[in-house]
C-alpha positions as semicolon CSV with decimal commas, in nm:
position;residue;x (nm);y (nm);z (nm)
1;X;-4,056;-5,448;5,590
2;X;-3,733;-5,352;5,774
3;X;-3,964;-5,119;6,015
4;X;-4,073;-5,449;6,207
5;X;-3,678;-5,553;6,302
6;X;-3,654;-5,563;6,688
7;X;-3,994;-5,419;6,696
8;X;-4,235;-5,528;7,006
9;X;-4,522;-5,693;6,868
10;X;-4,860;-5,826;7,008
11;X;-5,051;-6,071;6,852
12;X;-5,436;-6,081;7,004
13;X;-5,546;-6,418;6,969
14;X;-5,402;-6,787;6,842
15;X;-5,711;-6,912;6,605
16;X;-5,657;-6,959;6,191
17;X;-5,464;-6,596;6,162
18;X;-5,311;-6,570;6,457
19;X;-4,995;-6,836;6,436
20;X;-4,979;-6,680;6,034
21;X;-4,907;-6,373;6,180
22;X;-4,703;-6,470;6,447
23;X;-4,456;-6,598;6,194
24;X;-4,436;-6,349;5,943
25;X;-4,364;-6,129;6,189
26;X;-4,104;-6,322;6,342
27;X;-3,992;-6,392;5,988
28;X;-3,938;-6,021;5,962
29;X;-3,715;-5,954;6,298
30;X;-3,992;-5,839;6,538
31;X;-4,040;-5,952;6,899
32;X;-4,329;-6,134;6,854
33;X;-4,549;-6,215;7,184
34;X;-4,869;-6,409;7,130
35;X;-5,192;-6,360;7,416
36;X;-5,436;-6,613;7,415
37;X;-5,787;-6,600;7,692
38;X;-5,807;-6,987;7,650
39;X;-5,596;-7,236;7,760
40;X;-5,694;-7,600;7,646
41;X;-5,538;-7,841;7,437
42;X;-5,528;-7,715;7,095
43;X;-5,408;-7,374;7,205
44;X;-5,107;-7,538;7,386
45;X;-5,037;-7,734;7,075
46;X;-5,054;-7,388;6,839
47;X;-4,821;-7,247;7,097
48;X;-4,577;-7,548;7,101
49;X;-4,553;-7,455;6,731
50;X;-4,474;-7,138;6,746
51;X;-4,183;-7,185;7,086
52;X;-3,927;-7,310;6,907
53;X;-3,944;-6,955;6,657
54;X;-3,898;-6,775;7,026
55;X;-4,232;-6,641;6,978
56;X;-4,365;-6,600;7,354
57;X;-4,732;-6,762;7,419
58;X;-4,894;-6,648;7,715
59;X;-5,244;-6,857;7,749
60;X;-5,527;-6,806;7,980
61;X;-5,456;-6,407;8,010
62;X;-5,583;-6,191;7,699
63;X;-5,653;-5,867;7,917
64;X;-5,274;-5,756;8,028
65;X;-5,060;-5,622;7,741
66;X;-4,716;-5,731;7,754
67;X;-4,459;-5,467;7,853
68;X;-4,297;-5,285;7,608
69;X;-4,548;-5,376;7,357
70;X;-4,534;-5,149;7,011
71;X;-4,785;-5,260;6,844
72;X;-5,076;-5,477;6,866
73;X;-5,227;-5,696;6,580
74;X;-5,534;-5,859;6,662
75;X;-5,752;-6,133;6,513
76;X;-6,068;-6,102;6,422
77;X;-6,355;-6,108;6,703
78;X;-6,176;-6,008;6,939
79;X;-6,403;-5,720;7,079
80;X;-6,278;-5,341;7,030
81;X;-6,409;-5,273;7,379
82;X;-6,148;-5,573;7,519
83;X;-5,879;-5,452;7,812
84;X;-5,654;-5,548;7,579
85;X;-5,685;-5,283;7,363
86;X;-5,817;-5,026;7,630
87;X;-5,436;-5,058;7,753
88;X;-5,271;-5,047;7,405
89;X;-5,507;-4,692;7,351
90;X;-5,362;-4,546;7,704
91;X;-5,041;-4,634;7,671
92;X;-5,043;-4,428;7,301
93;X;-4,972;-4,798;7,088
94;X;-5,154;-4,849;6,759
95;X;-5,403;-5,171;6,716
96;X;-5,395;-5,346;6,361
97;X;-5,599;-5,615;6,235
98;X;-5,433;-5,948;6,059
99;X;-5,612;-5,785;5,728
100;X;-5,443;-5,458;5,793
101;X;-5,102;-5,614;5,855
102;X;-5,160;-5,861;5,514
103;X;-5,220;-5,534;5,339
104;X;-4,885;-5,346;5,480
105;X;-4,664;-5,672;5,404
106;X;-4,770;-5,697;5,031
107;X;-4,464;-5,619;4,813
108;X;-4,324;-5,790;4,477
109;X;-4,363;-6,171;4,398
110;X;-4,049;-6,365;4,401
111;X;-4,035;-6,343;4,035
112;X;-3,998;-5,978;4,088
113;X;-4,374;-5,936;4,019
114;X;-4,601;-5,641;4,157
115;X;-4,847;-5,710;4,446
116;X;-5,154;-5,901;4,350
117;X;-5,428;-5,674;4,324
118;X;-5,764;-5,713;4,571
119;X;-6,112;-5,724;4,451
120;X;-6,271;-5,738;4,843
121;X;-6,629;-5,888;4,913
122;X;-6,837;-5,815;5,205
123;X;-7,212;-5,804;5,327
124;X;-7,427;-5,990;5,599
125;X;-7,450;-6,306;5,374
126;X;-7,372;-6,452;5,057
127;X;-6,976;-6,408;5,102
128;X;-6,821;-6,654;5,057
129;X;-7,085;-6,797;4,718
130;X;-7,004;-6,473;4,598
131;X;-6,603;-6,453;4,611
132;X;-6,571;-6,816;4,487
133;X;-6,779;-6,754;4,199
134;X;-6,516;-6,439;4,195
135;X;-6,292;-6,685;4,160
136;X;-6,404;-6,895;3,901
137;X;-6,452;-6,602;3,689
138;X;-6,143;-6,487;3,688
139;X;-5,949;-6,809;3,648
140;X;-6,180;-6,882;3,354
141;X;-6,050;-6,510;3,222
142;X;-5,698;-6,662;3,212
143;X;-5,589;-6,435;3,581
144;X;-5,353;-6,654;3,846
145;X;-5,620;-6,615;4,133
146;X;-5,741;-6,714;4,432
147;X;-6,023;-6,690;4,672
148;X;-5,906;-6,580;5,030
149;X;-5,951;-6,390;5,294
150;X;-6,234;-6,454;5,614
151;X;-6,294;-6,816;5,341
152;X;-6,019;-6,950;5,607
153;X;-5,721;-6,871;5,380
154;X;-5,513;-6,630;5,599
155;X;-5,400;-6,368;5,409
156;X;-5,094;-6,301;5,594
157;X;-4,969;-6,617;5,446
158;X;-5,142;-6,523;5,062
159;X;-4,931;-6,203;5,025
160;X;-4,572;-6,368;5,179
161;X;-4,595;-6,532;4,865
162;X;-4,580;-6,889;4,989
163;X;-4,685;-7,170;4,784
164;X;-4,945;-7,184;4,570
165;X;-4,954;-6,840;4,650
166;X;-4,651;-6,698;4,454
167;X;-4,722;-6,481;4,118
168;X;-5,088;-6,440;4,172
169;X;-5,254;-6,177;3,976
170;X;-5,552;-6,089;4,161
171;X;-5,709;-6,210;4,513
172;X;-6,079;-6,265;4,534
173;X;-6,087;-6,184;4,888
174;X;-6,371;-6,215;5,156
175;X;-6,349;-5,980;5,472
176;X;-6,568;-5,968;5,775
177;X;-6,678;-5,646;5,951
178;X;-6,432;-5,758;6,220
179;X;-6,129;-5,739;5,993
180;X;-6,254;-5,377;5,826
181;X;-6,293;-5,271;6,176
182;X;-5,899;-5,311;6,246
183;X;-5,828;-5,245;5,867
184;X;-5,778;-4,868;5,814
185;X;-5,530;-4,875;5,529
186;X;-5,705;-5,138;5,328
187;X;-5,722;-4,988;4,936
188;X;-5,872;-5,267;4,709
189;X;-5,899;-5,235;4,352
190;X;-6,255;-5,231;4,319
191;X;-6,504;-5,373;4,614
192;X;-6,884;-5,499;4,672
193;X;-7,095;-5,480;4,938
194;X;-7,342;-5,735;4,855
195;X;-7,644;-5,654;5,122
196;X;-7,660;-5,496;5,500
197;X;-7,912;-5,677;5,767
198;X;-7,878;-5,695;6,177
199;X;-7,574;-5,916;6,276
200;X;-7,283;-5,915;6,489
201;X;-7,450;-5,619;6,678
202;X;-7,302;-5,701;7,060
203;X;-6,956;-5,687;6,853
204;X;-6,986;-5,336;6,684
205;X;-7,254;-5,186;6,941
206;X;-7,518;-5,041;6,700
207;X;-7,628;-5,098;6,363
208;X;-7,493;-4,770;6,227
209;X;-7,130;-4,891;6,373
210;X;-7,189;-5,207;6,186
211;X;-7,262;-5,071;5,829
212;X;-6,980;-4,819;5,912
213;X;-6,711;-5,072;5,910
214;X;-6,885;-5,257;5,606
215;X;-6,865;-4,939;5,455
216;X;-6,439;-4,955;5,499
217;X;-6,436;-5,176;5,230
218;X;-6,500;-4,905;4,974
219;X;-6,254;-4,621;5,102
220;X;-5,972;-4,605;4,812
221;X;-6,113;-4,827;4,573
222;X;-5,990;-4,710;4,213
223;X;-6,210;-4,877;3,994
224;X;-6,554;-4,947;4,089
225;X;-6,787;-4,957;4,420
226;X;-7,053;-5,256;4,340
227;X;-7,369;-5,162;4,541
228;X;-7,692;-5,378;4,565
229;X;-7,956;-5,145;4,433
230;X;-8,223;-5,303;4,635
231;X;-8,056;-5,244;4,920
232;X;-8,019;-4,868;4,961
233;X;-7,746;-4,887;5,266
234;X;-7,524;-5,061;5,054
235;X;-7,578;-4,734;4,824
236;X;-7,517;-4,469;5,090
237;X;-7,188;-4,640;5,200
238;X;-7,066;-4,544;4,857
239;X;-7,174;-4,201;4,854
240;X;-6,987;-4,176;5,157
241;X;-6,675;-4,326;5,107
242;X;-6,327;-4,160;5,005
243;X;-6,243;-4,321;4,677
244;X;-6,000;-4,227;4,393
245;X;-6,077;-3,977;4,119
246;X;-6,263;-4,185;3,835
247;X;-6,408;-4,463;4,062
248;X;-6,754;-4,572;3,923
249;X;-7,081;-4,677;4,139
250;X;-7,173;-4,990;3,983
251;X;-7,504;-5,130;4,101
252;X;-7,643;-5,455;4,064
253;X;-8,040;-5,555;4,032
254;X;-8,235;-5,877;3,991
255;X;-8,464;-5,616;3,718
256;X;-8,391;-5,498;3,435
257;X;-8,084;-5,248;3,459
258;X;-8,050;-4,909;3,446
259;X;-7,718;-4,796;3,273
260;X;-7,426;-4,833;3,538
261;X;-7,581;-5,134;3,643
262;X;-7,575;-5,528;3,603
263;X;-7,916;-5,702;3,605
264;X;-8,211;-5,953;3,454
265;X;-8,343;-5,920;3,124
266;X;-8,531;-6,236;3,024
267;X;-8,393;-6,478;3,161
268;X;-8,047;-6,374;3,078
269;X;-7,754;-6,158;3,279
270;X;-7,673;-5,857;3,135
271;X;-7,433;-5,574;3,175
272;X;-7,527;-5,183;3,125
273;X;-7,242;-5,080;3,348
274;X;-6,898;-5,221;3,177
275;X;-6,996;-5,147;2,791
276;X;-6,895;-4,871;2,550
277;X;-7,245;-4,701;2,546
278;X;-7,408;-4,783;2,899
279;X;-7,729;-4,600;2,794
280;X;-7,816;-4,771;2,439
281;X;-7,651;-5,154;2,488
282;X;-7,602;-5,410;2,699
283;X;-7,400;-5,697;2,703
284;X;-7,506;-6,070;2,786
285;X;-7,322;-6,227;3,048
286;X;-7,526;-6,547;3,103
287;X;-7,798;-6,742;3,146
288;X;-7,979;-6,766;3,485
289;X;-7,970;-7,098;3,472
290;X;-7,633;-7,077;3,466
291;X;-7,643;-6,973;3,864
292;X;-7,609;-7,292;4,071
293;X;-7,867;-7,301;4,248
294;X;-8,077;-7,054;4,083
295;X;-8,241;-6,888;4,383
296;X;-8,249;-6,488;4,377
297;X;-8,061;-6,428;4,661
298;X;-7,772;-6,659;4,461
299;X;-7,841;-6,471;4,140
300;X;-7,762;-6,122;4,299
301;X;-7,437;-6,317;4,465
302;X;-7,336;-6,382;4,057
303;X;-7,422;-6,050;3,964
304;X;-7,179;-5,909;4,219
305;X;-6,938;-6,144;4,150
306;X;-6,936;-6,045;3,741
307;X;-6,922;-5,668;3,849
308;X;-6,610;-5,680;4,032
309;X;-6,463;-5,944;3,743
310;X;-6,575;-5,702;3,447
311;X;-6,455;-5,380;3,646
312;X;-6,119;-5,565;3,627
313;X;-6,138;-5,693;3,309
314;X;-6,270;-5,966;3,273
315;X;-6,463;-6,095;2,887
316;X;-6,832;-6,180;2,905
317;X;-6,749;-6,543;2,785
318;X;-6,532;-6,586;3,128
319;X;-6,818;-6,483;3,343
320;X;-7,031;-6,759;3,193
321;X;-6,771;-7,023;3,202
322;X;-6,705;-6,933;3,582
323;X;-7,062;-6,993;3,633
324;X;-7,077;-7,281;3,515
325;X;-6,800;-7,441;3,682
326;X;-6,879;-7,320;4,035
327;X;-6,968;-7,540;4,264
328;X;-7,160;-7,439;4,612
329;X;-7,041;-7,475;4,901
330;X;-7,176;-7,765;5,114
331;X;-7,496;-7,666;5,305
332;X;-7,623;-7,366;5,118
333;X;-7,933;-7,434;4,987
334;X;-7,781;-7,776;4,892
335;X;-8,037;-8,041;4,748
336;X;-8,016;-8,374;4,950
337;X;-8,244;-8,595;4,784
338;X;-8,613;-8,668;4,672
339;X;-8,798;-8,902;4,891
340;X;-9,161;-8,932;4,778
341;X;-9,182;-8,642;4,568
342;X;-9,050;-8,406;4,872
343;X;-8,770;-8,243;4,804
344;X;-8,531;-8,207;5,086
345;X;-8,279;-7,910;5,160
346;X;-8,003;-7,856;5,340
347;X;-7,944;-7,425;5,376
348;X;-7,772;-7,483;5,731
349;X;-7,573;-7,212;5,643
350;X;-7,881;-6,983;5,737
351;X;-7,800;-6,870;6,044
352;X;-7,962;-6,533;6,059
353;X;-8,323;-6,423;5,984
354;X;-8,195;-6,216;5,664
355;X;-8,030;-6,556;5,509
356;X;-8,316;-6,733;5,582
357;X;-8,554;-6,498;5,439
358;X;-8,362;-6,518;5,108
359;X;-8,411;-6,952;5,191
360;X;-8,739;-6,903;5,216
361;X;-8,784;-6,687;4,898
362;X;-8,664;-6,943;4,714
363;X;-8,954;-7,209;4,694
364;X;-9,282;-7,243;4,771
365;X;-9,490;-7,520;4,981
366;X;-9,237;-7,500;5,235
367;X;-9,206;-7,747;5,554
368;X;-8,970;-7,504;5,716
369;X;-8,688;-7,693;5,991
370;X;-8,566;-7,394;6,236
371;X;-8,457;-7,293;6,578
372;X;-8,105;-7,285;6,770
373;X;-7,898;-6,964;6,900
374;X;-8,095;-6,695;6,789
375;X;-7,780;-6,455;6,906
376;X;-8,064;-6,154;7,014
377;X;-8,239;-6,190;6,672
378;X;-8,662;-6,158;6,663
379;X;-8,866;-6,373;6,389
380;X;-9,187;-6,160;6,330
381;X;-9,082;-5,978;6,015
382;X;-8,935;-6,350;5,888
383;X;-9,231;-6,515;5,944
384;X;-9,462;-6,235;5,817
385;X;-9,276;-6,258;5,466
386;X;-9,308;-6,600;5,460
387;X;-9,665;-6,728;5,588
388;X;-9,778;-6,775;5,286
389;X;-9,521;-7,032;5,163
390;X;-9,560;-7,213;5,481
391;X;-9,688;-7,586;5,491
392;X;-9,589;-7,651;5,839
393;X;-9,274;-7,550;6,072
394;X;-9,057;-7,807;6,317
395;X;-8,906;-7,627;6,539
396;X;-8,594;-7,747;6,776
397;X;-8,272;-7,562;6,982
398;X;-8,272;-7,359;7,304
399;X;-8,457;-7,009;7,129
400;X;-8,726;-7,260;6,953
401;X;-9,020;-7,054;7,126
402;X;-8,929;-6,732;7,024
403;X;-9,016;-6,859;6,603
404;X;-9,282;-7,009;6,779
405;X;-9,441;-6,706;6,927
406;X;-9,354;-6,548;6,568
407;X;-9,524;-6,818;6,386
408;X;-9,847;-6,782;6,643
409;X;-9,864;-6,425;6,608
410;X;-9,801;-6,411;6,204
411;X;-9,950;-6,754;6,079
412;X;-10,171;-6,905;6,317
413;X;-10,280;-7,141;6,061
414;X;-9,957;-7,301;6,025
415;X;-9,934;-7,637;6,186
416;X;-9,583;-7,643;6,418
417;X;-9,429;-7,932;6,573
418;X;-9,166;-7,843;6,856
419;X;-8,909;-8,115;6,887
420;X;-8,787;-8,054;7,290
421;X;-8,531;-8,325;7,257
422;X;-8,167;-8,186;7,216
423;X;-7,977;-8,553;7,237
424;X;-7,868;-8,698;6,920
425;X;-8,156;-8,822;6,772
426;X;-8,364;-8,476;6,773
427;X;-8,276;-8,378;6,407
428;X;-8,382;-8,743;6,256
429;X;-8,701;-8,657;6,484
430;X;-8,737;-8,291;6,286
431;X;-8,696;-8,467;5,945
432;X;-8,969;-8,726;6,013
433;X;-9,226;-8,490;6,168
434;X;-9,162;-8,261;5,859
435;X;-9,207;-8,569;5,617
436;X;-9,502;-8,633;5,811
437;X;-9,634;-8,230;5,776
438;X;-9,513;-8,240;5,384
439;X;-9,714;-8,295;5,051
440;X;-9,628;-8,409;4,762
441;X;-9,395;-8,116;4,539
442;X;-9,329;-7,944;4,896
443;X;-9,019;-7,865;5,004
444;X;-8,832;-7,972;5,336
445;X;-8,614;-7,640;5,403
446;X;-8,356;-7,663;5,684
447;X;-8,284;-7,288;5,741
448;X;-8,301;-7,249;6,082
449;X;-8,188;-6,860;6,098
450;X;-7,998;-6,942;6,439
451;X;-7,656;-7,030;6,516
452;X;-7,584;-7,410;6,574
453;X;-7,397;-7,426;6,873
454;X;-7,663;-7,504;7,115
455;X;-7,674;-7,850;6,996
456;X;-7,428;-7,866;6,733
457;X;-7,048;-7,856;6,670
458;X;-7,126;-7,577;6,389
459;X;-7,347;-7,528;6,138
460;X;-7,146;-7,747;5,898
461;X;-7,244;-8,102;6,149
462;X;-7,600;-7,929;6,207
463;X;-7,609;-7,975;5,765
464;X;-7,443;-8,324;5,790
465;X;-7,695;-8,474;6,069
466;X;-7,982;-8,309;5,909
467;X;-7,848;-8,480;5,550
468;X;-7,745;-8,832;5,752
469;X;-8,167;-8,850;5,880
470;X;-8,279;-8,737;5,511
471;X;-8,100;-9,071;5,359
472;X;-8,225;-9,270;5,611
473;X;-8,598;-9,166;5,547
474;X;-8,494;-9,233;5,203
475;X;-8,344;-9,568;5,280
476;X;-8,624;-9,662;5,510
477;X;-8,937;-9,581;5,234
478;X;-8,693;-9,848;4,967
């Protein structure tokens, strides 16, 4: 840690990691100057924090890098293509990510303990389900854990030890293809990738540059590389990646297994990857039901989730348990409530077409709720897959027409309602035009594979209005 001492440090960005990093690096001797493009309230208050350290703030200029400047450490989003970092390359002065940084600060508890060891999680959707459940499992296998990472625990602070972070044993930790991007040193103990679909693509430029820096989260690993066997990307990142001698493939399938793989026998989990004879037994992890909610996508989150916790150790009976006591996250295919034999659910969470397909999978006799940002994203293949499930569609959001074109051109015989309203009121609107479109055992489905922000704080408020006009139909049909 003594190589940071007097060193000149930027930090790219404020946000959740950026203060974090800020003042470990401080904490360590370095020169720490923080760049910010914005320059409203909250930012001044982060930087307020951070003055009396004698951390420098500059807001309102993210393109000039500070003179002198040694080394850059960015959070994530920031673009690669930003000025920022087009200076840092010219003038010869290496870019890390706050990931990368976590990962070259780890050293010994303060009880004298080794670094916690990392069991990463990445993939278009399902992350952070799938870490948590990580979580559970390994808590439930007797392991000091936690779940971190891009879940909004900074991981600068997780590996300084502070806290409830001291003596941990293992992190369950989430990363985004922005933090692999700026995370070259990265080395977890075992890794999944837990599916690959179109996102983020103005970030990383191309799909292939996308899966590439998904693909990061393998090189190293020493113990297993959990692949989603119906997803044969996920597969080829693992043929290419550098690992240590010994490293297993470990894929995971909602069929029956082959040996090296976790699947679905009957109703039950099973393992034919982490047993003594892969290609005569199997070992029962748990019972479907056990998944909460029991949707497929969900199912192959769990099944990831028990890889990685059996690759490090973890019994069969703790996989169950942690089942069983996770809890989803709010606005994930979250059941609101029943109002005249309509079921009503809140997957807000959906923001892309590939997370909604999965929505959509789930049920049938669907009054599908969709439309917002739709970030460069087209709906035919969505609404192809899912015609036949349709009982009506209410659409709302800027992009509305473009799953409105999709739903003309792929199931004309699905009845739409477009909502054009964008004040407060419009989402009470969607609900009662869907109650109106919905039968008896259908389900209302918000899933609106678009980003919220045209009309919303984020998707979380999108999930709370959309749950605040279900209880009112409900109260208003007492």
């Amino acid at each position: 840690m003594s190589e940071f001492a007097g060193r000149r440090v930027t930090v790219a960005g404020l946000g959740v990691s950026g203060g974090p990093a800020a003042r470990a690096l401080h904490r360590l001797g370095a020169e720490v100057t923080v760049v910010d493009g914005a320059d409203h309230d909250r930012a001044r208050a982060q930087a307020a924090e951070l003055a009396p350290l004698g951390v420098t703030v500059r807001l309102g200029d993210s393109d000039t890098l500070p003179e002198g400047t040694e080394l850059v450490v960015t959070t994530p989003g920031w673009k690669p293509a930003a000025p920022l970092f087009a200076a840092a390359e010219a003038a010869g002065v290496p870019v890390w990510g706050d990931v990368e940084l976590a990962w070259r600060l780890r050293g010994p508890s303060p009880s004298g303990r080794p670094p916690a060891d990392w069991l990463a999680v990445t993939g278009t959707n399902g992350k952070t389900t799938a870490v948590k459940m990580l979580a559970a499992m390994l808590e439930a296998a007797g392991l000091r854990t936690a779940a971190v990472g891009n879940i909004g625990v900074p991981l600068v602070d997780v590996v300084t030890g502070h806290g409830p972070y001291a003596d941990l044993d293992v992190l369950a930790v989430e990363l985004s293809s922005y933090q692999l991007h700026w995370a070259s040193s990265v080395r977890a103990h075992s890794a999944a990738v837990l599916n690959l679909a179109p996102d983020h693509l103005d970030w990383h430029g191309s799909m292939d540059a996308y899966a590439a820096d998904k693909g990061r989260i393998y090189e190293g690993n020493r113990v297993a590389c959990v692949y989603n066997a119906a997803d044969p990307v996920t597969e080829e990142l693992v043929r290419k990646a550098d690992v240590e001698e010994g490293c297993r493939a470990v894929g995971f399938t909602l069929g029956a297994p082959a040996p090296g793989q976790l699947g679905v026998v009957d109703g039950l989990l099973v393992d034919r990857a982490f047993v003594p004879d892969p290609q005569r037994t199997a070992q029962e992890l748990a019972d479907v039901a056990d998944v909460q909610p029991p949707a497929p996508h969900n199912v192959a989150n769990a099944l990831a989730a028990a890889a990685l916790a059996r690759a490090y150790g973890a019994p069969p009976a703790a996989v169950r348990a942690g089942l069983r006591a996770f809890r989803p996250e709010p606005h994930r295919i979250e059941r609101v409530a029943e109002v005249g034999g309509v079921t009503y659910v809140d997957d807000s969470k959906a923001t892309n077409t590939h997370a909604t397909e999965a929505s959509l999978a789930a049920y049938d006799g669907i009054v599908w709720i969709a439309g917002g940002l739709a970030k460069g994203a087209t709906f035919d293949d969505l609404v192809a897959g899912a015609a036949q499930r349709l009982r009506g569609a209410v659409l709302l959001g800027r992009d509305r027409a473009l799953i409105a074109d999709a739903l003309a051109r792929h199931a004309p015989d699905v009845p739409v309602v477009d909502v054009g309203r964008t004040d407060s009121g419009a989402m009470a609107a969607a609900v009662a035009e869907a109650a109106r479109l919905a039968r008896e055992g259908d389900t209302v489905l918000l899933a609106p594979a678009c980003a919220s922000m045209d009309m919303f704080t984020n998707y979380n408020v999108r999930g709370e209005v959309f749950a605040a006009a279900v209880h009112e139909l409900a109260a208003g049909r007492d």
